[in-house]
C-alpha positions as CSV (number, residue, x, y, z in Angstrom):
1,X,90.4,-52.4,22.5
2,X,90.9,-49.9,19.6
3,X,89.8,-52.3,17.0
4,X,86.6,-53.3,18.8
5,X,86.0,-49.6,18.9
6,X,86.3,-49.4,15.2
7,X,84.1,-52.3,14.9
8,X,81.3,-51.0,16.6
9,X,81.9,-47.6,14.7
10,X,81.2,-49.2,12.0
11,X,78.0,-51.1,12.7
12,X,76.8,-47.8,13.8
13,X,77.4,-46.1,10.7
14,X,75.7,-49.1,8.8
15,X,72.9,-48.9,10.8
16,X,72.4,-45.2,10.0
17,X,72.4,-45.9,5.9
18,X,69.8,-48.9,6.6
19,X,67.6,-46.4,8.3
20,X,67.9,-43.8,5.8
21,X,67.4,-45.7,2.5
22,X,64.2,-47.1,4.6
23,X,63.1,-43.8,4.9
24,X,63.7,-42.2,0.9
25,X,62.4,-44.9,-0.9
26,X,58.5,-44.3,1.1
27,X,59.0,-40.6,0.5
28,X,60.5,-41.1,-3.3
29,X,57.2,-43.2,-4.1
30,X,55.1,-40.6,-2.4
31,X,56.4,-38.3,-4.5
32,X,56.0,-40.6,-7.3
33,X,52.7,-41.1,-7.1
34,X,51.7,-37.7,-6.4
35,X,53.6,-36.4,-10.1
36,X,51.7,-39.2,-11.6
37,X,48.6,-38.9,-9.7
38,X,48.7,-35.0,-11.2
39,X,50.2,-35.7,-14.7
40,X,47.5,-38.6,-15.1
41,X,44.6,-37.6,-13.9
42,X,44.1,-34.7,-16.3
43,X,44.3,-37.1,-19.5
44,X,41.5,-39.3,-17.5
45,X,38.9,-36.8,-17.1
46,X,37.3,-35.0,-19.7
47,X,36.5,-31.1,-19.0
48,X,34.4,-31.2,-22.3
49,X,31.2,-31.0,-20.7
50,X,32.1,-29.3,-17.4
51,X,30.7,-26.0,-18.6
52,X,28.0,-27.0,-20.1
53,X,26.9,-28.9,-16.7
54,X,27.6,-25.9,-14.7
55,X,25.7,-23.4,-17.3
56,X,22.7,-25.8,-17.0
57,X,23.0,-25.5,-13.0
58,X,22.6,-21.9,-13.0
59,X,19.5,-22.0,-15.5
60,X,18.1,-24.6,-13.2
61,X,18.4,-21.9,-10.5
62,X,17.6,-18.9,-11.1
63,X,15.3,-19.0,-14.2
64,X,17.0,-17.4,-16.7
65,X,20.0,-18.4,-19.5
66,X,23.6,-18.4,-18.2
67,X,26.5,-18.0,-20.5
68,X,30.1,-18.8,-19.0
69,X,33.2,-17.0,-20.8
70,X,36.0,-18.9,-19.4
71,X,37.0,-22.1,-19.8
72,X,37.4,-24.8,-17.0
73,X,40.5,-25.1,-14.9
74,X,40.6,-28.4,-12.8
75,X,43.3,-29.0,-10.5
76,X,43.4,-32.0,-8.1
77,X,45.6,-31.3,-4.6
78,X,44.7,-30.9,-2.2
79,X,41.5,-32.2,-3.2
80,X,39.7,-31.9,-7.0
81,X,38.4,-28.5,-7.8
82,X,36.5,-27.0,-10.5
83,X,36.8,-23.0,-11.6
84,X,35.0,-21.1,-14.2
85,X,35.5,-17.5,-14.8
86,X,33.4,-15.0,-16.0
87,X,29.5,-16.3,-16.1
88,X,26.5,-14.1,-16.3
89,X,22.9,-14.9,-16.3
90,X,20.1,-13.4,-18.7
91,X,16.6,-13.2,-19.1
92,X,14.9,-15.9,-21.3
93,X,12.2,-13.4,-22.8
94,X,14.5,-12.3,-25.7
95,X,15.6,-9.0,-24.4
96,X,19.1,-10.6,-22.8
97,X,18.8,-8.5,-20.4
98,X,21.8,-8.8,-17.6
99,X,20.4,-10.2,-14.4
100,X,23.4,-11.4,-12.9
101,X,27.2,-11.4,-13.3
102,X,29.6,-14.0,-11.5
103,X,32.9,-13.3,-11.4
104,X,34.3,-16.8,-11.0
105,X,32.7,-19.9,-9.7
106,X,34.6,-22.7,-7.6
107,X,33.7,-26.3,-6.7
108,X,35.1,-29.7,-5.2
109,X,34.1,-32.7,-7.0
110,X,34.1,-36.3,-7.0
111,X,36.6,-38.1,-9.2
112,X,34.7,-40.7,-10.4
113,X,32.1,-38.8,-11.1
114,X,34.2,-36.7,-13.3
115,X,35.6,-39.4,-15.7
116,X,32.8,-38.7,-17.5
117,X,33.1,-35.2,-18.3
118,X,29.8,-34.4,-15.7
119,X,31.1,-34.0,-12.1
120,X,28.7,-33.7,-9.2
121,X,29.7,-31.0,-7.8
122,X,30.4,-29.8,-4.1
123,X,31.2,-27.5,-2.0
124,X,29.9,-24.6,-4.8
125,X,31.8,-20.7,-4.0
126,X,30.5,-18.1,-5.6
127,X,33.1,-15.3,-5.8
128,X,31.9,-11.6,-6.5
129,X,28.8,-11.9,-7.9
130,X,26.6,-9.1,-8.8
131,X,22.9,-9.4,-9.0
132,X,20.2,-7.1,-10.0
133,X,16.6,-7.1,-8.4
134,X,14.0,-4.7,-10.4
135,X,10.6,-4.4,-9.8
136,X,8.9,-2.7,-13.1
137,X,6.0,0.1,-12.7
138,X,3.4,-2.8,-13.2
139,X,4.5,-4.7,-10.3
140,X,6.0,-7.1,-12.2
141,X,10.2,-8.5,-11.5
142,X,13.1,-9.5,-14.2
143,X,13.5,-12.5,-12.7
144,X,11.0,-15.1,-14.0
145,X,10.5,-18.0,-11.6
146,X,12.4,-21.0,-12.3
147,X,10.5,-24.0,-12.8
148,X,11.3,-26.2,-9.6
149,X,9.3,-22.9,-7.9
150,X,6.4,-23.7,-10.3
151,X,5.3,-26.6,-8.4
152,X,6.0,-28.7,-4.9
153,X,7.0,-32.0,-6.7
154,X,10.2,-32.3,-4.7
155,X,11.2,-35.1,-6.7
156,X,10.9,-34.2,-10.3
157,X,13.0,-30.8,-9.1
158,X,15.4,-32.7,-7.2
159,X,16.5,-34.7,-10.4
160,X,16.7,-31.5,-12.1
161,X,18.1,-29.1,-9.8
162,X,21.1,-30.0,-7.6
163,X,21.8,-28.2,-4.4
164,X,24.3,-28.4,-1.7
165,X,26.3,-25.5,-0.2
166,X,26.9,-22.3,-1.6
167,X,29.3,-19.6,-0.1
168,X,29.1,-16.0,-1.4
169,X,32.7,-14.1,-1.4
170,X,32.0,-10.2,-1.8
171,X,29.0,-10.0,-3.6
172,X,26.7,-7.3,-5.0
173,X,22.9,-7.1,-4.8
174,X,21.2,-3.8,-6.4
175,X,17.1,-3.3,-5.9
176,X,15.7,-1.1,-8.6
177,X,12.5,-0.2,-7.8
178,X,10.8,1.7,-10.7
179,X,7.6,1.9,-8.9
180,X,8.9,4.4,-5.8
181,X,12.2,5.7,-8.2
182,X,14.4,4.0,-5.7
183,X,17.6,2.3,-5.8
184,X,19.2,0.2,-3.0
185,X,22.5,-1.3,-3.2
186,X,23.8,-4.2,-0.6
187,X,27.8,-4.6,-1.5
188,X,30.3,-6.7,0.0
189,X,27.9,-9.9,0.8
190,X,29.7,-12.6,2.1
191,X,27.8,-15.9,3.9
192,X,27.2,-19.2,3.1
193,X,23.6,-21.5,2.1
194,X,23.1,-24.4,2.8
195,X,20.7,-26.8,0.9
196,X,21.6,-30.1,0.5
197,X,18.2,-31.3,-0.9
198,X,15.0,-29.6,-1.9
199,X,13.8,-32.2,1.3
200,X,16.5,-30.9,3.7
201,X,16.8,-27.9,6.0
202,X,17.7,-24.8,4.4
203,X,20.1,-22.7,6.2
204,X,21.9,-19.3,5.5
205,X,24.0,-16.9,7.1
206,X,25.2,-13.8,5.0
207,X,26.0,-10.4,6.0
208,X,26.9,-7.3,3.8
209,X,26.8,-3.6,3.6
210,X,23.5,-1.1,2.9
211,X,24.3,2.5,3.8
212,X,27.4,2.5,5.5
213,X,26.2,-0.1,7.9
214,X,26.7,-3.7,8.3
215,X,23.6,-6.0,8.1
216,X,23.8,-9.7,9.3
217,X,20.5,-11.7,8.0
218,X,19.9,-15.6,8.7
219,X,17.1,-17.7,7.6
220,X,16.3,-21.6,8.7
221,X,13.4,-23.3,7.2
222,X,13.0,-27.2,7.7
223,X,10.4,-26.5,4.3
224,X,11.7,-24.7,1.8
225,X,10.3,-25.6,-0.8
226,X,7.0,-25.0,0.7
227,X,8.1,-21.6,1.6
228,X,9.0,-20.8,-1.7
229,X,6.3,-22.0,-3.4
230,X,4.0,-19.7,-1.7
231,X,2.7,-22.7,1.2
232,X,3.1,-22.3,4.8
233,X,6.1,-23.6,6.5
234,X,7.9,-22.9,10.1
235,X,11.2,-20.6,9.9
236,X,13.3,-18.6,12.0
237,X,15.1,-15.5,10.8
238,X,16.9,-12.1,12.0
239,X,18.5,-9.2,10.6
240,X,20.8,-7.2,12.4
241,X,22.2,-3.5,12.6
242,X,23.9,-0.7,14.3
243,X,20.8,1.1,13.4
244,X,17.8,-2.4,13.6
245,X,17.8,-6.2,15.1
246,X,14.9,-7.8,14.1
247,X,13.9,-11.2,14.4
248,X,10.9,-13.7,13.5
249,X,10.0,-17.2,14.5
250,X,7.1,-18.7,13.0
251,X,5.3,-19.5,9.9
252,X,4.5,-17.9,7.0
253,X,5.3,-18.1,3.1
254,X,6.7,-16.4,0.1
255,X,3.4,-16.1,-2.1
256,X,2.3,-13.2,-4.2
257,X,0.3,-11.7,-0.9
258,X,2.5,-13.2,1.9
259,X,1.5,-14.2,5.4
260,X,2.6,-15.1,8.3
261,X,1.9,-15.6,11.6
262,X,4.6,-16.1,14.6
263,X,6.7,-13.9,17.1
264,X,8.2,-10.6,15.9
265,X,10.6,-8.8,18.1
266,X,12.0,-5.3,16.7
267,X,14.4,-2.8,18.1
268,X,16.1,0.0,17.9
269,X,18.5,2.1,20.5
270,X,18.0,5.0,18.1
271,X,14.9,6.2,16.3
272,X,16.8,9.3,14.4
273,X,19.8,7.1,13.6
274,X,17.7,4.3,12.3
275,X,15.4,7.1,10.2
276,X,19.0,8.5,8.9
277,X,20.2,5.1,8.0
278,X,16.8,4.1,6.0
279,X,16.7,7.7,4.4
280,X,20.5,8.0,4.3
281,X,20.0,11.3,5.9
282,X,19.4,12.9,9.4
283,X,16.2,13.1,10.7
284,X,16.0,15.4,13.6
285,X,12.3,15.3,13.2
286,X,12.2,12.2,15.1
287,X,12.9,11.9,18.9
288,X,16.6,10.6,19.7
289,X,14.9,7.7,22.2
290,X,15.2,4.4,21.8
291,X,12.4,1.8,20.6
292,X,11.5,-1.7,20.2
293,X,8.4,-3.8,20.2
294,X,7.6,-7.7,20.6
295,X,4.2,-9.1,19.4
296,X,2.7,-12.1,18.5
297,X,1.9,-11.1,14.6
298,X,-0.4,-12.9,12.4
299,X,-0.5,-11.0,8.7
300,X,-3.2,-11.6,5.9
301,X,-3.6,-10.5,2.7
302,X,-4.0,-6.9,3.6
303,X,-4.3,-7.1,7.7
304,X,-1.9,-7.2,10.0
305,X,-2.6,-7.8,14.1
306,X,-0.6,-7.7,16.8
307,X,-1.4,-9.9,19.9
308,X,0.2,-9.5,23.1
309,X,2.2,-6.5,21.8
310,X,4.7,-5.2,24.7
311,X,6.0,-1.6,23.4
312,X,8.9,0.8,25.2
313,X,9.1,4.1,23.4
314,X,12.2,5.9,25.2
315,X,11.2,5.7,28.9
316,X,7.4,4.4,27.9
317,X,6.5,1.1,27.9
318,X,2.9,-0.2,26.9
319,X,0.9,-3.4,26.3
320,X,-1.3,-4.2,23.8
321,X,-3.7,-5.2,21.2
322,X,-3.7,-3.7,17.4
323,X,-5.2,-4.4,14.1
324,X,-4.0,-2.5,11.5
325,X,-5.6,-3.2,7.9
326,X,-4.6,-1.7,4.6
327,X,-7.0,-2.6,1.7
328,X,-6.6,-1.2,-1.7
329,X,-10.3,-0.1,-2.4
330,X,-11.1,0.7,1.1
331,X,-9.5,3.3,4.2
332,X,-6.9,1.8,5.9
333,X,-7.4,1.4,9.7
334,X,-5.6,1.1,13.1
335,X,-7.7,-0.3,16.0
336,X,-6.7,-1.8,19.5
337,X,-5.9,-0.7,22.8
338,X,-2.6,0.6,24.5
339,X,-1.8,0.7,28.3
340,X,1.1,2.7,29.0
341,X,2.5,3.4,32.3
342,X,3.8,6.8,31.4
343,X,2.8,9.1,28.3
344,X,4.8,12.4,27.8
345,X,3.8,14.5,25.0
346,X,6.4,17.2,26.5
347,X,9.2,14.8,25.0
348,X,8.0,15.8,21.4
349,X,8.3,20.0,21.7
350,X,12.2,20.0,21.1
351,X,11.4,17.9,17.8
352,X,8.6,19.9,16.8
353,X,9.6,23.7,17.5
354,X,13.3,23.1,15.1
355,X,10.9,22.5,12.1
356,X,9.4,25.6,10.0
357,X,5.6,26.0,10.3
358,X,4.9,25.5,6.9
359,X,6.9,22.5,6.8
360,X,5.1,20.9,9.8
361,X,1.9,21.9,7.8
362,X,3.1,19.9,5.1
363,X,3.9,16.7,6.9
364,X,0.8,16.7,9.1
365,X,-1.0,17.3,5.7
366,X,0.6,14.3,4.3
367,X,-0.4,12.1,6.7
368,X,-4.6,13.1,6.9
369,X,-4.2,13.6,2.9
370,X,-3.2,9.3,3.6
371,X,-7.3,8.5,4.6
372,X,-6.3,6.5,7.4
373,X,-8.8,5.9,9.8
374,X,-8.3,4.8,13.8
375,X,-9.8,4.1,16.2
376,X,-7.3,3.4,19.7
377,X,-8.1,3.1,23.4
378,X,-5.1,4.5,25.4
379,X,-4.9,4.1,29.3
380,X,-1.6,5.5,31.5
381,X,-0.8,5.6,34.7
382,X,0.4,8.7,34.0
383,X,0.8,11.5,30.9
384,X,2.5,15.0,31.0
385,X,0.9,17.2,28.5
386,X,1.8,20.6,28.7
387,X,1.3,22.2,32.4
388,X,-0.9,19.0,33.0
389,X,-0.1,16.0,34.7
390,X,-2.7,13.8,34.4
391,X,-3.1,10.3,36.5
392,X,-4.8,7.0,35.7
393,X,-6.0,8.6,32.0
394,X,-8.6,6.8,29.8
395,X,-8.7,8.3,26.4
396,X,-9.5,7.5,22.7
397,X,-7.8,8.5,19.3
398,X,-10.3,8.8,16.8
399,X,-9.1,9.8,13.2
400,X,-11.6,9.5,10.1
401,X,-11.0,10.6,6.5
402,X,-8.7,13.5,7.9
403,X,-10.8,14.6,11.0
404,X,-8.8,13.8,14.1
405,X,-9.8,13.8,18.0
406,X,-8.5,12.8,21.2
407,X,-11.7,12.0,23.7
408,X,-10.1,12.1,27.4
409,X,-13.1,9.5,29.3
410,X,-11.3,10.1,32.6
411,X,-8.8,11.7,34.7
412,X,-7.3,12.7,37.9
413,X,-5.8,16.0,38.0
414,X,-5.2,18.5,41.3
415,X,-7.1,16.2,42.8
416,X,-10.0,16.4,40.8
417,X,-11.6,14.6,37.7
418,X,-10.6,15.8,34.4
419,X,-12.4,14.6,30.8
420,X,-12.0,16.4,27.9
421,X,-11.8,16.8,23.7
422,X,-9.4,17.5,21.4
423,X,-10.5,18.0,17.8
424,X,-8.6,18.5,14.8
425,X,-9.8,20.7,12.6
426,X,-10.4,19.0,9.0
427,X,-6.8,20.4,7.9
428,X,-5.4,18.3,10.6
429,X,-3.8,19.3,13.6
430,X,-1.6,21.9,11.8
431,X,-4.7,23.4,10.6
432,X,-5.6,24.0,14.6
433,X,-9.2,22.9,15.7
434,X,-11.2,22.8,19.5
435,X,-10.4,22.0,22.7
436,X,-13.1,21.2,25.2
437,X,-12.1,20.5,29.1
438,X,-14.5,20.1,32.2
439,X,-12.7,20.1,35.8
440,X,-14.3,18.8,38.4
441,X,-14.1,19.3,42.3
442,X,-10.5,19.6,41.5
443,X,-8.2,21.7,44.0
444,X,-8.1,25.0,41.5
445,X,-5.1,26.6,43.8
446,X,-3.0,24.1,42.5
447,X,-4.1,24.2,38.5
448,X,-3.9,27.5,38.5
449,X,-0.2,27.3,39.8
450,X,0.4,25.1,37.1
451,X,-0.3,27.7,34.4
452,X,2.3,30.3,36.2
453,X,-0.7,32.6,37.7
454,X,0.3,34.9,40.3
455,X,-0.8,37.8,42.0
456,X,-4.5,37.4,43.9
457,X,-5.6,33.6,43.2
458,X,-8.8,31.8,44.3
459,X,-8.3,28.7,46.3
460,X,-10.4,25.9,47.2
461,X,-12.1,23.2,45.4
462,X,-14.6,24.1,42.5
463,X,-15.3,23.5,39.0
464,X,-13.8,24.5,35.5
465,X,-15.5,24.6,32.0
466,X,-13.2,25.6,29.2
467,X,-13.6,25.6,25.4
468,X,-11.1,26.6,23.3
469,X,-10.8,27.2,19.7
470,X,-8.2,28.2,17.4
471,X,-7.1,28.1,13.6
472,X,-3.0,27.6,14.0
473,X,-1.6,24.8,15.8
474,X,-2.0,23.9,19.1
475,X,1.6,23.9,19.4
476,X,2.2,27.3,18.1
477,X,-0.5,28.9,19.2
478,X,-0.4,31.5,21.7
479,X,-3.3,33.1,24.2
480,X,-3.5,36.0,21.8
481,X,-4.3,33.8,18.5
482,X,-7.5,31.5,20.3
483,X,-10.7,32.4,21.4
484,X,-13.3,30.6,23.6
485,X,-14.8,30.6,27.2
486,X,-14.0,29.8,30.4
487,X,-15.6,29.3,33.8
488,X,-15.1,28.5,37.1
489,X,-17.1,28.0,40.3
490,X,-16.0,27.2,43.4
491,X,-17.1,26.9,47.0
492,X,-15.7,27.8,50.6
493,X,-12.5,29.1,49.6
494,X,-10.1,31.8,49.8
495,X,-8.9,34.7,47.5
496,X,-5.2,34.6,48.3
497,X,-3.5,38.0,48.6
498,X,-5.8,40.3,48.6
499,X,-6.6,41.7,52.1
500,X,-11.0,42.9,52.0
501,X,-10.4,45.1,55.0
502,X,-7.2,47.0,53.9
503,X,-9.0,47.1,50.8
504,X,-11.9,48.9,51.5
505,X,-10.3,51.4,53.6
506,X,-8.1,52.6,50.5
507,X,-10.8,53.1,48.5
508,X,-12.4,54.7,51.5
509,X,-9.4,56.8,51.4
510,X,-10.4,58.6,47.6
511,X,-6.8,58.2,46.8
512,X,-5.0,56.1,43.5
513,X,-3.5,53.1,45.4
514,X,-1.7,49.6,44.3
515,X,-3.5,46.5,45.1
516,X,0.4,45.0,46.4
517,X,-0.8,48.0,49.2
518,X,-3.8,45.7,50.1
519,X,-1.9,42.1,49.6
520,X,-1.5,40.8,52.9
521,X,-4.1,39.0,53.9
522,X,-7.1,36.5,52.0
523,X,-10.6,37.0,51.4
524,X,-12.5,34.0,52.4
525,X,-15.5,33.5,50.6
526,X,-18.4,31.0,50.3
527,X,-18.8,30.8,47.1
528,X,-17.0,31.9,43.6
529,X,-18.5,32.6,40.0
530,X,-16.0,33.4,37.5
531,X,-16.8,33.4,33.7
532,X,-15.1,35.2,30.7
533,X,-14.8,35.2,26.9
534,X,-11.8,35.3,24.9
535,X,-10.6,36.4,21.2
536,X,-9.0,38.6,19.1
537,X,-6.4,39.6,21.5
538,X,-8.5,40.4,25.0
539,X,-10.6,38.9,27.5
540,X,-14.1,40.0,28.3
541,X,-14.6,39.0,32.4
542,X,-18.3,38.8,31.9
543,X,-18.5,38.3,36.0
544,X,-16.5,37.4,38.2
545,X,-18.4,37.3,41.8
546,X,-17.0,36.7,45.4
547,X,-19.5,35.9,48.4
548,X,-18.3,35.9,51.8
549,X,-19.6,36.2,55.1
550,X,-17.9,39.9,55.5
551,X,-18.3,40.8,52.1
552,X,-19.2,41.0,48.3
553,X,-16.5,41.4,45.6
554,X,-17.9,41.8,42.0
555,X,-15.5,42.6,39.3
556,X,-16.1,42.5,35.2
557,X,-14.3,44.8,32.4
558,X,-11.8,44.0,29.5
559,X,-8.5,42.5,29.5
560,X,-6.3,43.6,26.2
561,X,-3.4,40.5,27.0
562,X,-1.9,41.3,23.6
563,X,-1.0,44.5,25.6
564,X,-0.6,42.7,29.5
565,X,-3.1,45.8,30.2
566,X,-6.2,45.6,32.6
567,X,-9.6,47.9,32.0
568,X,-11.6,46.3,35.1
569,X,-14.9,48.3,37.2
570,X,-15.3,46.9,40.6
571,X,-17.8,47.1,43.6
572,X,-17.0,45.7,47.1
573,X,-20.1,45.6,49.5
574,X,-18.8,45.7,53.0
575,X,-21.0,43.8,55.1
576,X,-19.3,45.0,58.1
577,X,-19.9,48.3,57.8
578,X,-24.1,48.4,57.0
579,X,-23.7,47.0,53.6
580,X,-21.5,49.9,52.0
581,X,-20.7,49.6,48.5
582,X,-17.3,51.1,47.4
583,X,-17.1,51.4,44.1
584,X,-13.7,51.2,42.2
585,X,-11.7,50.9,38.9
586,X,-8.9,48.6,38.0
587,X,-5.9,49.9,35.1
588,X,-2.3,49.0,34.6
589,X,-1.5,45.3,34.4
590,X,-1.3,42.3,36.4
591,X,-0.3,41.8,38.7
592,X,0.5,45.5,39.7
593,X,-3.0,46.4,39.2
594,X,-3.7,49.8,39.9
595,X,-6.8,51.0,42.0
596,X,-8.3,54.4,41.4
597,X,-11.7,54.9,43.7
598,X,-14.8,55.9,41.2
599,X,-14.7,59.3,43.9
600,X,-12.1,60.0,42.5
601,X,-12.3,59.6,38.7
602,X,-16.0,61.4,39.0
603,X,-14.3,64.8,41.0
604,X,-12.6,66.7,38.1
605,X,-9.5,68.7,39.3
């Protein structure tokens, strides 16, 4: 029994050896192979040409003369790849100016195609590369175009020029602009293009950082050539932000004057945090409310419409039509049409009143000093301008060669019809200019509540005229700084607070007495004539004339408002009692007017 144990001991252990010399002589020939495949390869392909190939690829595409400093480095596991160090790219018109600067350049390839020193090459990376955009004061760039951009013969390019895929790691783009004295910088650029043929899709997705932020752009074109050449083709692209996401499918082209004509769809959750971002400071001038439009654009050569526009301006939203056209011997213009469902003009006063008069001057000169000229239509359900609410507005913005006005066609406010004009003055609106409002069959109890009067108020329905005019800005200015005229006439009403009877009795009296003493109660009357001028710090109340069945109240004197103090003579004719006319005068202020009975101011002590 023992020794057929031994036996079969021993058959194992045999066994085991077989297996294992089965299994080191694959793995010693692996290994073989791959010292040979290493050690032999390197004798079989010549890197004698390599950089000149590559150098000639870069010239190819970008226009200018490349120079690479290092030499090649080839290895071959896991798979055959090519890196040069140190290339930069110059410009061809003798200056050698720097236009580019690569720090190293990797790139499969295929081994036959390398035994002869010229590898197609695949797979292209492109590691920290710095390249500088500059546009010189005569419009002009430093890059020249390279000749496959020269013409749309795909085929003599495609011998010329190879493409494939290229991936950016950490690169640098810098925009000059000599022109505005600007300088951009995109850093840390990482993505990848794809291009297999100049008759292939291009594709790229790179993203980087301008301004703290980080920016995400794609591009697909099934054309690119065509695009590039300055013909239309179709193309989708998008950038995206913190502070922007924009996106456009369409068509259009890279030409001299580019056009194009597709979707656009732009937004923004902040307006100041996009304005700091472009500026690369804050810009509290602009209202902290987000913004984004979508339109169907179509661009010329110096127009630019947008169809079916849908735009939200913080808690505004509008549709739309609007061509905007920027000609460089001719005004620029704005025209179209905006409905808005809600306008508020309100939502601008905290952005206004931080900024110093003279530097709101400035901007608003700026912008008239620009020649636009435009012409808008503007609807809204509703707008909040000041004390105003206004429903189902029609209005027009009208600027021309610095003169500005708002036309209001139509209105509904307190219940009446409201039109009116706003006009700049030729300064612009910081400059001041005229206001011009007409009120009709409106319920004037309610307007005047919404100017904070108190004290004795007519009520009823009835008519408004007022013209306003005034040299500082309607913003700033206050009652005391405008002059104008205003009138009102109204029928069938009632003079709130002021009690005719009681009235007439105290001046019957002879004695100084405050009109609070005579407040409880209203004067109805039949009809109401009110008309005063204004300027230079007081109101002249030309008339102001109250008929009613028991009575006539006629009042007209001065206001000083710079002061709050009133200078008013009176006469009440008291139907009821055979026509008797008490004659009175007002002083103090409103509304604790005082009353002093002319009997008394004519007796002396």
């Amino acid at each position: 029994m023992r020794r057929k144990f031994l036996h079969m001991m021993r058959d194992v252990r045999l066994l085991s050896q077989l297996r294992r010399r089965h299994f080191l002589w694959p793995a010693a020939i692996g290994v073989g192979l791959a010292a040979g495949y290493n050690a032999v390869l390197p004798l079989v392909i010549s890197t004698t040409n390599v950089r000149p190939t590559v150098e000639h690829m870069l010239d190819a595409w970008s226009g200018g003369k490349s120079r690479i400093s290092g030499n090649p480095e080839i290895s071959f596991w896991p798979e055959p790849t090519l890196t040069l160090r140190s290339a930069t790219i110059e410009t061809t018109d003798g200056s050698s100016r720097k236009l580019a600067h690569i720090g190293s350049i990797t790139a499969t390839f295929s081994l036959f195609s390398a035994i002869d020193g010229t590898p197609a090459l695949d797979d292209i990376r492109l590691i920290e590369p710095v390249v500088t955009l500059e546009r010189h004061t005569d419009g002009t760039l430093n890059w020249q175009r390279p000749h496959w951009l020269s013409t749309p013969d795909t085929q003599a390019a495609e011998k010329d020029t190879p493409f494939g895929d290229v991936t950016v790691e950490n690169g640098r783009l810098q925009i000059i602009d000599l022109v505005t004295n600007q300088t951009r910088e995109f850093s840390g650029i990482s993505g990848t293009v794809s291009w297999p043929s100049f008759t292939k899709q291009l594709s790229a997705r790179l993203s980087g950082s301008l301004g703290g932020q980080t920016v995400a752009w794609t591009l697909e074109c099934n054309e690119p050539l065509m695009l590039l050449t300055g013909h239309d083709a179709a193309l989708k692209t998008s950038l995206s932000s913190a502070a922007l996401s924009l996106s456009f499918e369409g068509n259009g082209n890279l030409s001299p004057a580019p056009t194009a004509a597709g979707r656009l769809q732009v937004s923004t959750a902040s307006l100041q945090a996009l304005a700091a971002w472009y500026k690369g400071k804050a810009a509290g001038a602009l209202p902290d409310s987000g913004f984004s439009l979508s339109a169907n654009v179509t661009s010329g050569k110096a127009s630019l419409k947008l169809d079916e526009l849908q735009l939200t301006l913080g808690g505004a939203n509008a549709t739309g039509i609007l061509d905007i056209s920027t000609p460089i011997d001719d005004t620029h213009r704005v025209e179209g049409t905006l409905a808005f469902d809600r306008i508020d003009l309100n939502g601008l006063q905290p952005f206004i009143d931080p900024l110093e008069p003279d530097e709101l001057t400035q901007q608003l000169g700026d912008a008239f000093a620009r020649s636009w000229r435009a012409d808008v239509r503007l609807s809204a359900q509703e707008a909040l301008v000041g004390p105003l609410r206004l429903e189902d507005l029609a209005a027009g913005v009208i600027i021309d060669h610095g003169r500005a006005s708002i036309d209001v066609a139509d209105s509904t406010y307190a219940n009446g019809r409201l039109s009116g004009r706003l006009a700049a003055s030729e300064e612009g609106l910081a400059g001041g200019g005229r206001l011009e409002l007409v009120l009709k069959n409106a319920d004037l109890a309610a307007a005047l509540a919404d100017f904070g009067f108190t004290g004795p108020v007519p009520t009823g329905r009835g008519n408004v005229n007022l013209d306003l005019t005034t040299e500082h800005p309607f913003w700033r200015a206050q009652v005391a700084e405008a002059s104008g005229r205003i009138r009102l006439s109204l029928a069938n009403g009632n003079l709130t607070g002021f009690d005719a009877n009681a009235f007439a009795n105290l001046v019957r009296a002879g004695e100084f007495f405050s009109l609070a003493q005579a407040s409880d109660g209203n004067f109805a009357f039949q009809t109401a004539d009110i008309e005063a001028s204004f300027g230079e710090g007081s109101a002249r109340l030309n008339r102001a004339l109250f008929a009613g069945q028991t009575g006539n109240l006629s009042v007209n004197g001065v206001i000083p408002y710079r002061s709050g103090s009133l200078a008013l003579a009176g006469t009440y004719t008291d139907t009821l009692n055979a026509g008797q006319r008490l004659r009175f005068f007002v002083g103090g202020s409103w509304p604790n007017a005082v009353i002093s009975p002319l009997s008394v101011l004519g007796e002396p002590n």
